[in-house]
C-alpha positions in Angstrom: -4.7 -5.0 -16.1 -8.0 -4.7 -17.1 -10.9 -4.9 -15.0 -12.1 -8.4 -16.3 -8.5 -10.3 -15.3 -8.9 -8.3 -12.3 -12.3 -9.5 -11.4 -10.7 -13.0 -12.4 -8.1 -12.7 -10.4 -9.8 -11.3 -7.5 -12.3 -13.9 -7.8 -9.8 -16.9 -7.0 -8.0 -15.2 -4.1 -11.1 -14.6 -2.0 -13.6 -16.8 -0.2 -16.6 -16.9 -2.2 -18.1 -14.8 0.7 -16.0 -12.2 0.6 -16.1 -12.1 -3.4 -20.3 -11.9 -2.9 -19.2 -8.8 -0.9 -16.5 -7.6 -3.6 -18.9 -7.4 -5.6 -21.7 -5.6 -3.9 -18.7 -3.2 -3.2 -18.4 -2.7 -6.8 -22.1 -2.5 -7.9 -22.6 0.0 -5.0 -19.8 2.1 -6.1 -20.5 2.4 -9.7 -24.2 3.6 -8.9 -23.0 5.8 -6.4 -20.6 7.1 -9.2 -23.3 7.3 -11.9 -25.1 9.6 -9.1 -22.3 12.0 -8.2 -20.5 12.3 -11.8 -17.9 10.0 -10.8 -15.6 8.1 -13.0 -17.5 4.9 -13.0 -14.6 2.9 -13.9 -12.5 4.0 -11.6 -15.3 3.1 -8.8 -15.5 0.0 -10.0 -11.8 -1.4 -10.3 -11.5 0.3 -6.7 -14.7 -1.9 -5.5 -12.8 -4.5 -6.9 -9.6 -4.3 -4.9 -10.4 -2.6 -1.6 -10.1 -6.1 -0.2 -7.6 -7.5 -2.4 -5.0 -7.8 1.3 -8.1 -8.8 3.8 -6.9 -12.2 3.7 -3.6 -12.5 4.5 -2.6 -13.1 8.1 -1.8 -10.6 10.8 1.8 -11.8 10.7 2.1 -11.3 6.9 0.2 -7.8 7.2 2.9 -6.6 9.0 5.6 -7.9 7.8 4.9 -6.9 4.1 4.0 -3.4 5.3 7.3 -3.3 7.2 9.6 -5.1 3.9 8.1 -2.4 1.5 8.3 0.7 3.3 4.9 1.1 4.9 4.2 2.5 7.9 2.4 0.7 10.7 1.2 2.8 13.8 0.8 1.3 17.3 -2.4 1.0 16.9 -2.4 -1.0 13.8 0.2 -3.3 15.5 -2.3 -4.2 17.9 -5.2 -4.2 15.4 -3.2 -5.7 11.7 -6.7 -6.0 10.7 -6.7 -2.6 9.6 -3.8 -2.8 7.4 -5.5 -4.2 4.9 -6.4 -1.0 3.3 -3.3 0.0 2.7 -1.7 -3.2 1.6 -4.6 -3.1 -0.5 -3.7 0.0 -2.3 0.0 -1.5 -2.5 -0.9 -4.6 -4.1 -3.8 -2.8 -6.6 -0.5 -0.8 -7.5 2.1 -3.6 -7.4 0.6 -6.7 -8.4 -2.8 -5.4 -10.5 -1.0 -2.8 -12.2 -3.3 0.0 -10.8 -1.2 3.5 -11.4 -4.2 5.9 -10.7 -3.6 7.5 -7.5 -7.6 8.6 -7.2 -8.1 5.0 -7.1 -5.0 3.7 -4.6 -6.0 6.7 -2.2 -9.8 5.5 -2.0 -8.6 1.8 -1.1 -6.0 3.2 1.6 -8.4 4.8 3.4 -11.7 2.9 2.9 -11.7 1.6 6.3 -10.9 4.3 8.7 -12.0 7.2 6.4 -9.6 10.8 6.7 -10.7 14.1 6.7 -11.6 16.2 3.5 -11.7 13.0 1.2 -12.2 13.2 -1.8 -15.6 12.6 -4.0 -13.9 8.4 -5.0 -12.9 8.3 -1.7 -16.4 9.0 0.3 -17.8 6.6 -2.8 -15.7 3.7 -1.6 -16.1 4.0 2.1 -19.7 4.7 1.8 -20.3 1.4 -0.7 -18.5 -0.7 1.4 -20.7 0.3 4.5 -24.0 -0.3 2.9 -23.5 -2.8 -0.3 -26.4 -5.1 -0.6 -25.2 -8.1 1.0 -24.5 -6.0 4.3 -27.5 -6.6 6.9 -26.0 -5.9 10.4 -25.0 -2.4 10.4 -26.8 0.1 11.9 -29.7 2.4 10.2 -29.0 1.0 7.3 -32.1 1.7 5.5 -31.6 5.6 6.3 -27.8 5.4 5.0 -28.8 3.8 2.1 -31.1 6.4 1.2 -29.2 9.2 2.0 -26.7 8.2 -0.2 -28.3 8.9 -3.3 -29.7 12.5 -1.7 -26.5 13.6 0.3 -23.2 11.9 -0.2 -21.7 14.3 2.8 -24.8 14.0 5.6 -24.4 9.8 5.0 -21.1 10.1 5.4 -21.4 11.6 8.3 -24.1 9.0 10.0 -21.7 6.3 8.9 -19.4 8.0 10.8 -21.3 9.0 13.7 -23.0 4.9 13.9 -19.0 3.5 13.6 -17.9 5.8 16.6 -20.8 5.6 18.7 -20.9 1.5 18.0 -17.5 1.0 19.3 -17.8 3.4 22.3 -20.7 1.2 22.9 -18.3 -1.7 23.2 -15.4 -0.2 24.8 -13.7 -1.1 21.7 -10.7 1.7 21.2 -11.8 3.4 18.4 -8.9 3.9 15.5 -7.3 7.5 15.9 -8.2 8.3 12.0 -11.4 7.1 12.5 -12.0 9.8 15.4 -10.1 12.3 13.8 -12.6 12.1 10.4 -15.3 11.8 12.5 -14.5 15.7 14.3 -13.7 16.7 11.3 -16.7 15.8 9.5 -18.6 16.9 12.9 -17.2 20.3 12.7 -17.6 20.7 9.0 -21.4 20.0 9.1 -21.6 22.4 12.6 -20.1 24.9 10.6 -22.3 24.2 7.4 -25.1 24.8 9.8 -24.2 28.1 11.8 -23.5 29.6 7.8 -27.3 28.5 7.0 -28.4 29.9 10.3 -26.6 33.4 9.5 -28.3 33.6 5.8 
C-alpha cells in the first residue's frame, strides 16, 4: 500500500488527536532521517503506523496478540497498553501490506525501546518522544536539540527521563524499558572510559 492510502486510511481510524500526533511522528522521523542518512521513506510509513493498534481495547489487545501467535509477558497482561507496538507492527504487516522488516521492527519496539537498535529504530522512538505536538515531557528543549547533534546521547536522556519519571511515581517500570536503559548506560560508560584511555 502506498503511503497516501496509508495516511488515508490511518487518518479515519484515529481520533483527530491522535492523527495531529501521527503526524508530528512522521514529520519528526523523516527529518531525523534526512539527518542521519536514513531511508526517509521508510521513516515516514513507520511514523505513520506506529500507532495504527493504540486504539483498540485492552481486551482486544490481548486477545488478537494471543489468536495470532503473539506473545504477551506478565507484564503486558497487566499493562495491554503496551501491546500496541507490537500489534502495530502486525497489522502494518497484515492489514497495510508493510513487508519491510527495518520498518515492522521500529514499530514493535517504539515504546519500550531494546538494546543495540538499530539507526530506524532509535529514529522512531526518539520522534515519537519529542514530535511537535508533545509539550509535557521532560527537557524537551535539550532532547530536541540533541537529536540533530547526537542520535545516541538523546537517546539516552530519553531513556534516562522515562526511568527516572516512573521511579518518581512508583510506577513499575517495563522490564525492556530497564533492560535498554542499562544497556544504553553501560554502552555510554564504556564509550567514556575508551575516551578517558586515548
Amino acid at each position: 500500500m502506498r503511503r497516501e492510502k496509508i495516511m488515508n486510511a490511518i487518518r479515519k481510524s484515529l481520533p483527530s488527536k491522535r492523527f495531529e500526533h501521527t503526524l508530528g511522528v512522521t514529520y519528526t522521523a523523516a527529518c531525523l532521517a534526512m539527518r542521519y542518512g536514513e531511508d526517509i521513506e521508510k521513516a515516514r510509513i513507520a511514523g505513520l503506523l506506529h500507532d495504527a493498534a493504540k486504539y483498540m481495547s485492552s481486551k482486544e489487545k490481548i486477545q488478537t496478540c494471543l489468536k495470532n501467535g503473539l506473545s504477551v509477558s506478565e507484564y503486558e497482561e497487566k499493562n495491554p497498553e503496551l501491546l500496541h507496538a507490537k500489534l502495530g507492527a502486525y497489522l502494518a504487516k497484515e492489514e497495510y501490506g508493510v513487508s519491510d522488516p527495518d520498518i515492522l521492527s521500529a514499530i514493535t519496539w517504539h515504546t519500550t525501546g531494546k538494546p543495540d537498535m538499530t539507526l530506524l529504530e532509535k529514529i522512531l522512538y526518539i520522534a515519537d518522544y519529542m514530535e511537535p505536538n508533545r509539550d509535557q515531557a521532560p527537557n524537551l528543549p535539550e532532547v530536541r536539540k540533541l537529536a540533530f547533534l547526537d542520535l545516541d546521547e538523546c537517546l539516552f536522556l530519553i531513556l534516562k527521563d522515562s526511568v527516572s519519571y516512573l521511579a518518581s511515581r512508583n510506577i513499575i517500570i517495563d522490564p525492556m524499558t530497564q533492560t535498554t536503559y542499562e544497556y544504553y548506560k553501560a554502552l555510554r560508560e564504556n564509550q567514556g572510559n575508551i575516551k578517558k584511555g586515548e
